[in-house]
C-alpha positions as CSV (number, residue, x, y, z in Angstrom):
1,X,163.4,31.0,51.3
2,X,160.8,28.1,52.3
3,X,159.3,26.4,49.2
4,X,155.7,25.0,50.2
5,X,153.7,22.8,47.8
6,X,149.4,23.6,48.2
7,X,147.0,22.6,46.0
8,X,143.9,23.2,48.1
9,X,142.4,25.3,51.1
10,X,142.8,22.9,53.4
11,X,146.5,22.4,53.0
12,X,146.9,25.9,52.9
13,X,145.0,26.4,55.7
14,X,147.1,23.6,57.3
15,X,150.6,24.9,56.1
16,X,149.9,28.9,56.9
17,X,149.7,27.6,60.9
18,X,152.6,25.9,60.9
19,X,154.4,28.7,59.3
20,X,153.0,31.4,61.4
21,X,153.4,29.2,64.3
22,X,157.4,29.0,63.2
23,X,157.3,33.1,62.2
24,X,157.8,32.6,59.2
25,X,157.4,35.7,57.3
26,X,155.7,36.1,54.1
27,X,159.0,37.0,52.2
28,X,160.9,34.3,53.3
29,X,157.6,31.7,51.8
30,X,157.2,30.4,48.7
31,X,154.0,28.8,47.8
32,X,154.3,26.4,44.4
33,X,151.3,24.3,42.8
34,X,151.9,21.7,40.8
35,X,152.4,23.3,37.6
36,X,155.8,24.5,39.0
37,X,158.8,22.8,39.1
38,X,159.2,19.7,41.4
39,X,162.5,20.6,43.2
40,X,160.4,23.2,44.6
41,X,157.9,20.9,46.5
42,X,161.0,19.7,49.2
43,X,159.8,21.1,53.0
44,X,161.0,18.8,55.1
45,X,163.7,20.8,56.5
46,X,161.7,24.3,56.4
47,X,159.4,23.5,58.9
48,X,158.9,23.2,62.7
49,X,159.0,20.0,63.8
50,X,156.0,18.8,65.5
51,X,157.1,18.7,69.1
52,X,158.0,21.9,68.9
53,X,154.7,23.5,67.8
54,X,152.8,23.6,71.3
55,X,155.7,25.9,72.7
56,X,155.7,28.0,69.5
57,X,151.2,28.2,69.7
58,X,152.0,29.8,73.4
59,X,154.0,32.8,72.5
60,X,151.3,33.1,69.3
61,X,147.9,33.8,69.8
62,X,146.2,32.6,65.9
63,X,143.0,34.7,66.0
64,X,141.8,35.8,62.6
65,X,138.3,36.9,61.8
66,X,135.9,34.0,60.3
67,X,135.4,36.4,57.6
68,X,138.6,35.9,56.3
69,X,138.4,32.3,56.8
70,X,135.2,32.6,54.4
71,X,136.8,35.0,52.0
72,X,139.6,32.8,52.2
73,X,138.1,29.4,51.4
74,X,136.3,31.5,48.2
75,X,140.0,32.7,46.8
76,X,141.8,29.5,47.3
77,X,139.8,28.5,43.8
78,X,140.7,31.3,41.9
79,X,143.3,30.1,39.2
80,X,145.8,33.0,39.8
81,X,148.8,31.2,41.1
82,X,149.9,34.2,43.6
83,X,146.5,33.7,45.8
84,X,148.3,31.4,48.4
85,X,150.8,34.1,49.1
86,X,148.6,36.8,48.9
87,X,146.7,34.6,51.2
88,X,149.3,34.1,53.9
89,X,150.7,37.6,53.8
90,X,146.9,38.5,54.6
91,X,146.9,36.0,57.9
92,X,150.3,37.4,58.8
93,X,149.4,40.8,59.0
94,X,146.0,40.1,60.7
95,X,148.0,38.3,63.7
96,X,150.8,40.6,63.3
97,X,149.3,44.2,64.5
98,X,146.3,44.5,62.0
99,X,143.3,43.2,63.1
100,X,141.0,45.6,60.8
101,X,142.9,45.2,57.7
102,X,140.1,43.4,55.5
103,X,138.0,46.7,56.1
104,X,140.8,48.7,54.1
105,X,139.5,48.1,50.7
106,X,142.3,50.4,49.3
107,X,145.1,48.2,50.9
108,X,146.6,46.1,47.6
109,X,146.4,42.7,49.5
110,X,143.2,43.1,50.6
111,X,142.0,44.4,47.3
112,X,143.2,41.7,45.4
113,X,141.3,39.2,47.4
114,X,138.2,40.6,46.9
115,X,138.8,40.7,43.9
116,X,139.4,37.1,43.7
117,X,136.6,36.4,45.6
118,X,134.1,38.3,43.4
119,X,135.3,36.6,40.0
120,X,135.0,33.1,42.2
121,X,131.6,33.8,43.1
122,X,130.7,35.3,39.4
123,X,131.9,32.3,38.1
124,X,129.8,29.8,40.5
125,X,126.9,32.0,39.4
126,X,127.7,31.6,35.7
127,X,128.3,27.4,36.4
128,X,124.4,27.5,37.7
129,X,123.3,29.3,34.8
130,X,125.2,27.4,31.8
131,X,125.3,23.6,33.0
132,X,123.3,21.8,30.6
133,X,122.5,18.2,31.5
134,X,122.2,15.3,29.2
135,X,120.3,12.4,29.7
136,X,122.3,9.1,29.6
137,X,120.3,5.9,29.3
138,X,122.7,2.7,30.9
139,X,121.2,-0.7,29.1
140,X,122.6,-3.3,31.6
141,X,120.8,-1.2,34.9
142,X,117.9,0.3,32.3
143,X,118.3,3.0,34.9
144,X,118.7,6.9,33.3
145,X,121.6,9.6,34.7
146,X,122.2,12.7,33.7
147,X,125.5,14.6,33.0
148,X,127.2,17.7,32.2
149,X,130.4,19.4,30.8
150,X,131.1,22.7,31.7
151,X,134.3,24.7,31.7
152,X,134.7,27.3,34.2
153,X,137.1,29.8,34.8
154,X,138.2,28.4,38.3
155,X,137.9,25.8,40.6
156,X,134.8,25.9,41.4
157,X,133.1,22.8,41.2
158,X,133.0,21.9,45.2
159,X,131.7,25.5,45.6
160,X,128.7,24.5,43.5
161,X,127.9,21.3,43.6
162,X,125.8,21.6,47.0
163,X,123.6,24.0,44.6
164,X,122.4,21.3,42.2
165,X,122.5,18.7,44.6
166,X,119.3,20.5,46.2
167,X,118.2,21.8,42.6
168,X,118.1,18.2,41.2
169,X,117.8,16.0,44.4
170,X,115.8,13.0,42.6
171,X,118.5,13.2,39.8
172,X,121.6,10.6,39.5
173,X,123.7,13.2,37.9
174,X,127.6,14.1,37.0
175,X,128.9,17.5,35.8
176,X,132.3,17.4,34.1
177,X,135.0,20.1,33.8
178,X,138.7,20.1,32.7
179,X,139.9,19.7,36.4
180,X,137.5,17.6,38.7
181,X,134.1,16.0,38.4
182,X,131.1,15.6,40.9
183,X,128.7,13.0,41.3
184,X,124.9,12.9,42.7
185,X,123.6,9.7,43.4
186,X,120.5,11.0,45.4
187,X,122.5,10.8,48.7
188,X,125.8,12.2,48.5
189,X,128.4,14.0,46.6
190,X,131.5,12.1,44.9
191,X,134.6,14.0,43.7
192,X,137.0,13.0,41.0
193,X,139.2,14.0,38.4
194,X,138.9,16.1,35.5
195,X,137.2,15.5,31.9
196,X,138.3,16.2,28.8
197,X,135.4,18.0,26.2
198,X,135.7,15.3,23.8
199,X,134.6,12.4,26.4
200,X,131.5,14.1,27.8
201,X,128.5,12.7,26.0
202,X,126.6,14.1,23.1
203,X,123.0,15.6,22.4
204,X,119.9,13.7,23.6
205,X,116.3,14.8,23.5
206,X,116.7,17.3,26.2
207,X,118.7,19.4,24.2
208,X,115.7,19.8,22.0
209,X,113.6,21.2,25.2
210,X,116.2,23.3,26.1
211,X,116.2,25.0,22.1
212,X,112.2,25.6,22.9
213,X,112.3,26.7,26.0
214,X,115.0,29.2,24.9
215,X,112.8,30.3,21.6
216,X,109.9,31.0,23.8
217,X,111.9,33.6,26.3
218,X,113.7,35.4,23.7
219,X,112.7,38.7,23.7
220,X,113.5,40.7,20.6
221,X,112.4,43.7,21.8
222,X,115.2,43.5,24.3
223,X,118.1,42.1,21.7
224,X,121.4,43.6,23.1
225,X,124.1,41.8,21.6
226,X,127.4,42.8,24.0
227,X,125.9,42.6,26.3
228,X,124.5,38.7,26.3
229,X,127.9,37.9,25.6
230,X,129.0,39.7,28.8
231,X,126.6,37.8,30.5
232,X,126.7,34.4,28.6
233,X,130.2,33.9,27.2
234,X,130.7,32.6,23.9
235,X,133.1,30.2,25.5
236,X,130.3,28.4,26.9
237,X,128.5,28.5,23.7
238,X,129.6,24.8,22.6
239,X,127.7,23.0,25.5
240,X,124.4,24.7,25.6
241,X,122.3,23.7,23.1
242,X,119.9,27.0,22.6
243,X,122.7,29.0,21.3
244,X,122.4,27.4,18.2
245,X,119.5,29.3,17.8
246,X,121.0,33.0,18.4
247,X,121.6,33.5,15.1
248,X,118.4,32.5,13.5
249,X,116.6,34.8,16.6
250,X,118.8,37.6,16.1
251,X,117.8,37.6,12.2
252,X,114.4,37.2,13.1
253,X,114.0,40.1,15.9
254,X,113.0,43.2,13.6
255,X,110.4,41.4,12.4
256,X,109.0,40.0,15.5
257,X,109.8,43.6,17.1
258,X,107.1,45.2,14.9
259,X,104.7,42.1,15.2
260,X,104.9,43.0,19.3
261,X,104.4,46.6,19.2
262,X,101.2,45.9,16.4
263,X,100.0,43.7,19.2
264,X,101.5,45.5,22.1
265,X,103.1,42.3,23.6
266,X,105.5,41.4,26.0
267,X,106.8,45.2,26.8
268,X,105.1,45.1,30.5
269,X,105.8,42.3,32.3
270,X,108.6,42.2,34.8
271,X,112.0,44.7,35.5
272,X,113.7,42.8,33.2
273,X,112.6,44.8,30.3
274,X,113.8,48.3,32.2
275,X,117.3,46.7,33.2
276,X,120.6,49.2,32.1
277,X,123.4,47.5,30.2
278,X,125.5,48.7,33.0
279,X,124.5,47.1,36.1
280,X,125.8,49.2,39.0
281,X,124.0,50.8,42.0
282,X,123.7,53.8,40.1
283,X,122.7,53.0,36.3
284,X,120.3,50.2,38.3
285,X,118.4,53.2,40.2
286,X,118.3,55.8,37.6
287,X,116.6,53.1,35.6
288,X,114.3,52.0,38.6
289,X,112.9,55.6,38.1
290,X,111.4,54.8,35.0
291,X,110.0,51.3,35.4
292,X,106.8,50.2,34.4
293,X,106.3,46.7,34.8
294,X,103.9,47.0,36.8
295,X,100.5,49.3,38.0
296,X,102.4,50.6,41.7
297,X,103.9,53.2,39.7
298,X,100.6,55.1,38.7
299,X,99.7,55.5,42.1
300,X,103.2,56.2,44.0
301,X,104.9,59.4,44.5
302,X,108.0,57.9,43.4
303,X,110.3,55.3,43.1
304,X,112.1,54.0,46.6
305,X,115.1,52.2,45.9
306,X,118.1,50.6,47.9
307,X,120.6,52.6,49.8
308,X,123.8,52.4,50.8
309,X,127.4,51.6,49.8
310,X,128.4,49.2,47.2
311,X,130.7,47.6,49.4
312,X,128.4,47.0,52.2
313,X,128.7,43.1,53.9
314,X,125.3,43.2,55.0
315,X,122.1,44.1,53.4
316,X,118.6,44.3,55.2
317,X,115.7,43.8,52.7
318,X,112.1,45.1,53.7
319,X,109.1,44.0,52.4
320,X,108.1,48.0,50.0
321,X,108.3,51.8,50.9
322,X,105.8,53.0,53.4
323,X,103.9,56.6,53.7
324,X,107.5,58.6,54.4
325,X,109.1,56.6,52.4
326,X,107.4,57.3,49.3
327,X,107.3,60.9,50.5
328,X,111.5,61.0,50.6
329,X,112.6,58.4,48.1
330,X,114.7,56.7,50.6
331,X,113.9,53.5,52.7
332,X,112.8,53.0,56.2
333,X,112.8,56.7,57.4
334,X,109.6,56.3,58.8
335,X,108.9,54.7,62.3
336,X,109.9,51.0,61.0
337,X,113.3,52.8,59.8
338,X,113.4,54.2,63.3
339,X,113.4,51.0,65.0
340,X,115.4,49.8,62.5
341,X,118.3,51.9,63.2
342,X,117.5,51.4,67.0
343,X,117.8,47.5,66.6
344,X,121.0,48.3,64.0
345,X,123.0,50.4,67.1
346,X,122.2,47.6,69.8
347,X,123.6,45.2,67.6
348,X,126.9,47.0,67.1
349,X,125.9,48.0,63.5
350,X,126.4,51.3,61.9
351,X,123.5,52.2,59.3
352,X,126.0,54.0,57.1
353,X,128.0,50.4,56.2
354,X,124.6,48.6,55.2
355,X,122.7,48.4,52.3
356,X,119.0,48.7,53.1
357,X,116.4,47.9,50.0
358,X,112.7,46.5,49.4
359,X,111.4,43.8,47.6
360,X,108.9,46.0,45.8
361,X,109.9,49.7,44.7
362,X,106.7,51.2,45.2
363,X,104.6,51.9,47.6
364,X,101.0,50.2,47.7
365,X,98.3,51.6,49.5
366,X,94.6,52.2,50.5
367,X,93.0,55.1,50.8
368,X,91.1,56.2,54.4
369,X,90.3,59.4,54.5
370,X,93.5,61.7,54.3
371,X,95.1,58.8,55.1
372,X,97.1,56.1,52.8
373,X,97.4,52.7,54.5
374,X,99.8,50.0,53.9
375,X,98.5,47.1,51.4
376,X,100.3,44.2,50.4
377,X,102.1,43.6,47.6
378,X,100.4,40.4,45.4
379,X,102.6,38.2,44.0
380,X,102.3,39.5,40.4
381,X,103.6,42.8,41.5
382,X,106.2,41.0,43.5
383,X,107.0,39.4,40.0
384,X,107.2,42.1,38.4
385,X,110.2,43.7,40.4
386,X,112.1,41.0,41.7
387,X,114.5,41.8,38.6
388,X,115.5,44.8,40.5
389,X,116.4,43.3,43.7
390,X,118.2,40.3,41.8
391,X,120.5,43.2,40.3
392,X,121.0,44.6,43.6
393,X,122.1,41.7,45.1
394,X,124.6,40.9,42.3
395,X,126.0,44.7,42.5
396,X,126.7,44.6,46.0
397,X,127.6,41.0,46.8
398,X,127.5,41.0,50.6
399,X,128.0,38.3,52.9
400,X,125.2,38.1,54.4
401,X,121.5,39.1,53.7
402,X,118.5,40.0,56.3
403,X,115.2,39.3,55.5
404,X,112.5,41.9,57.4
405,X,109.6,39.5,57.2
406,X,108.1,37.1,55.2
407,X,107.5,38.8,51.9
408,X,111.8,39.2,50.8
409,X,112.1,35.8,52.8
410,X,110.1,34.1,50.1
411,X,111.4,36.2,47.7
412,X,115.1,34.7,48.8
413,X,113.5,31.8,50.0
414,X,110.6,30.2,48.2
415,X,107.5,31.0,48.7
416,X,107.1,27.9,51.4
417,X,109.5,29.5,53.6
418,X,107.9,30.2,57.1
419,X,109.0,32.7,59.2
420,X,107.5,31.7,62.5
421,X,109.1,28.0,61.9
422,X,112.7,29.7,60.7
423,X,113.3,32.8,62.0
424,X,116.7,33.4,63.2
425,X,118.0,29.8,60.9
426,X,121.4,30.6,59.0
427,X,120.3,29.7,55.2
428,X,122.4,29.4,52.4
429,X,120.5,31.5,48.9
430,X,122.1,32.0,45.6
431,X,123.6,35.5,46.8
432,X,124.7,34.7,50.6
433,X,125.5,32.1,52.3
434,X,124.4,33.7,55.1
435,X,120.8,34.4,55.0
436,X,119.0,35.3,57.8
437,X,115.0,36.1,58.0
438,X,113.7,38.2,60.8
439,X,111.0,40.4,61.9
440,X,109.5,43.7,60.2
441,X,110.0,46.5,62.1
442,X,106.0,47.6,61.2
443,X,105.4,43.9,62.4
444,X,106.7,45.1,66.1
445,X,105.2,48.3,66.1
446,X,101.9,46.9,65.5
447,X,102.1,44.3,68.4
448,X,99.6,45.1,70.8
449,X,101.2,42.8,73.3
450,X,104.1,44.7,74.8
451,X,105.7,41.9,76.5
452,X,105.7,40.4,73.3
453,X,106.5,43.3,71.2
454,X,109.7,43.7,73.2
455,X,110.5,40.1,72.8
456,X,110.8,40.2,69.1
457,X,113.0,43.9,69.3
458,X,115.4,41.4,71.1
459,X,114.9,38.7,68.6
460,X,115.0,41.2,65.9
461,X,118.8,42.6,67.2
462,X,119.5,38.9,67.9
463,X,118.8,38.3,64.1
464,X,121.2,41.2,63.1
465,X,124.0,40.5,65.0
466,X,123.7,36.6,64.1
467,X,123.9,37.3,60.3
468,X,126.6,40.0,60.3
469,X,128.5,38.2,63.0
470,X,131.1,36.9,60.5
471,X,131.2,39.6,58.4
472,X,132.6,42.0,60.8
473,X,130.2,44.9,59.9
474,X,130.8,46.8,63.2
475,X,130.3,49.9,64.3
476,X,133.5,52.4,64.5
């Protein structure tokens, strides 16, 4: 038995060659942290030396899919101590006769890391959500930081940091958990060791901004007690400041229920309010079919919402449902969904492994004749069912996203995204790091060029196989 000490990816990553490069087996590999026992750190005599690894990388070819290097790097900061080995028995078995094994979601080892990797990602999400800054005023600079304490459930904090450093760019800031700290001075990021609660700094004006800002989004009519603490953890309670509040708002929602439905308030405004407790593809389109947030619905024939499997790596976001569409109640089955599935096969994609959704659920149109023409969603009604595709997103999880157009690229994006100056970019969003904006199908078809209009087909299968190249969301 080889005893291996690893504290981070990169070691890992660093320790896994040489041991694969030796043939080591996963059985005869021990990986300890430093919570274990130090006679277990000794490998000095447990691995190749180094003149003897170019002969060794000859007779073993090290090719593993950059997916798993991605899933990988997510895992590595999940707290349970078994992920290294689960880790390198994954690598072994991809370079050791099963090259498709990540796409066997029933396999144990492959199960467990997604599993990883989905509570590492829900956790980064949560980290976004909770951190509450303080500000902290420094008398000898008179210059003002802010900083932080949050406690989440992993390791996490090098996996979210680049987030806030683009949130809160003009900001000197520090956020401070149990195990490592981060640093924004307006230019780069700075690592360091944990914090302790009890030496992160107190309450400060902002606190007081975040208790009315809080007051003025609660929503009694919406009060669902289990499941905010699902969603917002008690054990996060202590450093964000609105919470106090919860009681006092929970007291107060009859009351303000039956003020809201004298005045008919605040019942209308976005998906939000038509969200299921349980949040899975199903419960989330069952209760899409009854949303009324905003006026599409009175018009359309139904709702349209997202298709495909829950596990899908990639999914393609249009712009709304067009004539078929709204006819069916499925997404792009009429001549965009055509080309759509056209562009899909030439990139080596099969339809049946993608999730395919809109922005908007219903379709918008004009009136000619017989005829109902596409109109364009406004940004109110774009709004108003964004809640939808957020809950989508977060069900699925892919790997990467594709935007079809400029509508869900500014949805994704912001709204000064521009598709003509970053089509075909690799962008990093809040529910892929690999987000990829494109061209509409309908935008093609209505090229009256054709030189051009076969240019962006290519660009558009370009686009495709660019964001799912990682993810390994082939066709079989």
């Amino acid at each position: 038995m080889q005893f291996v000490h690893v504290e981070t990816y990169e070691q890992w990553r660093r320790q896994a060659r040489e041991l694969l490069v030796a043939g080591v087996p996963p059985r005869d590999v021990h990986f300890s942290t430093v919570d274990e026992q130090p006679s277990l750190f000794d490998t000095a005599t447990t691995l190749p030396a180094s003149d003897e690894i170019p002969k060794a990388k000859e007779a073993l070819k090290l090719n593993v899919p950059k997916a798993f290097l991605a899933l990988a790097e997510t895992v590595a900061c999940h707290r349970d101590p078994r992920r290294w080995e689960i880790l390198y028995r994954a690598v072994w078995r991809l370079t050791h006769g099963e090259p498709q094994l990540l796409q066997i979601s029933i396999d144990d080892d492959t199960h467990a890391l997604q599993q990883m990797h989905k509570a590492v990602t829900r956790d980064v999400h949560k980290m976004k959500a909770f951190v509450r800054f303080r500000k902290v005023h420094d008398a000898s600079t008179q210059a003002d930081s802010y900083v932080a304490w949050h406690r989440p459930d992993h390791r996490i904090v090098r996996l979210a940091a680049p987030f806030f450093a683009r949130r809160f760019r003009g900001m000197c800031w520090t956020i401070l958990t149990p195990h490592e700290s981060v640093c924004w001075d307006q230019h780069q990021l700075r690592y360091g060791d944990g914090v302790p609660a009890d030496e992160a700094p107190q309450g400060d004006a902002l606190e007081e901004l975040w208790k009315t800002y809080y007051a003025s989004i609660f929503n009694p009519a919406r009060v669902k007690v289990a499941m905010m603490k699902r969603e917002m953890p008690v054990r996060h309670w202590p450093t964000m400041p609105e919470t106090e509040l919860i009681a006092d708002l929970l007291a107060e929602a009859p009351t303000r229920v039956s003020g809201m439905i004298d005045r008919r308030e605040g019942f209308e405004q976005t998906a939000a309010h038509f969200m299921p407790e349980e949040r899975t593809l199903e419960s989330l389109q069952t209760a899409a079919e009854g949303c009324r947030a905003c006026d599409l619905h009175r018009c359309a024939s139904r709702t349209v919402f997202g298709e495909g499997p829950s596990t899908a790596r990639l999914v393609i976001v249009g712009e709304q449902p067009g004539d078929q569409e709204d006819l069916s109640g499925k997404p792009f089955v009429g001549p965009a969904g055509q080309l759509l599935d056209q562009a899909l096969s030439q990139a080596g994609l099969n339809r049946q492994q993608v999730y395919v959704t809109n922005v908007v659920k219903h379709f918008k149109f004009t009136t000619r004749g017989k005829r109902r023409l596409h109109a364009k969603p406004n940004s109110r009604e774009i709004f108003a069912c964004r809640p939808w595709l957020e809950a989508e997103l977060a069900a699925v999880q892919p790997q990467a996203i594709v935007c079809l157009g400029v509508t869900p690229a500014q949805a994704l994006l912001g709204r000064d995204f521009r598709l003509t100056q970053n089509r075909g970019r690799i962008l990093h969003t809040e529910w892929s790091r690999r987000t990829v904006a494109t061209w509409h199908p309908a935008a093609i078809l209505r090229m009256p060029d054709p030189a051009r209009s076969a240019q962006m087909q290519s660009q558009l299968v370009d686009d495709l196989v660019l964001a799912a190249s990682p993810t390994d969301v082939r066709h079989e």
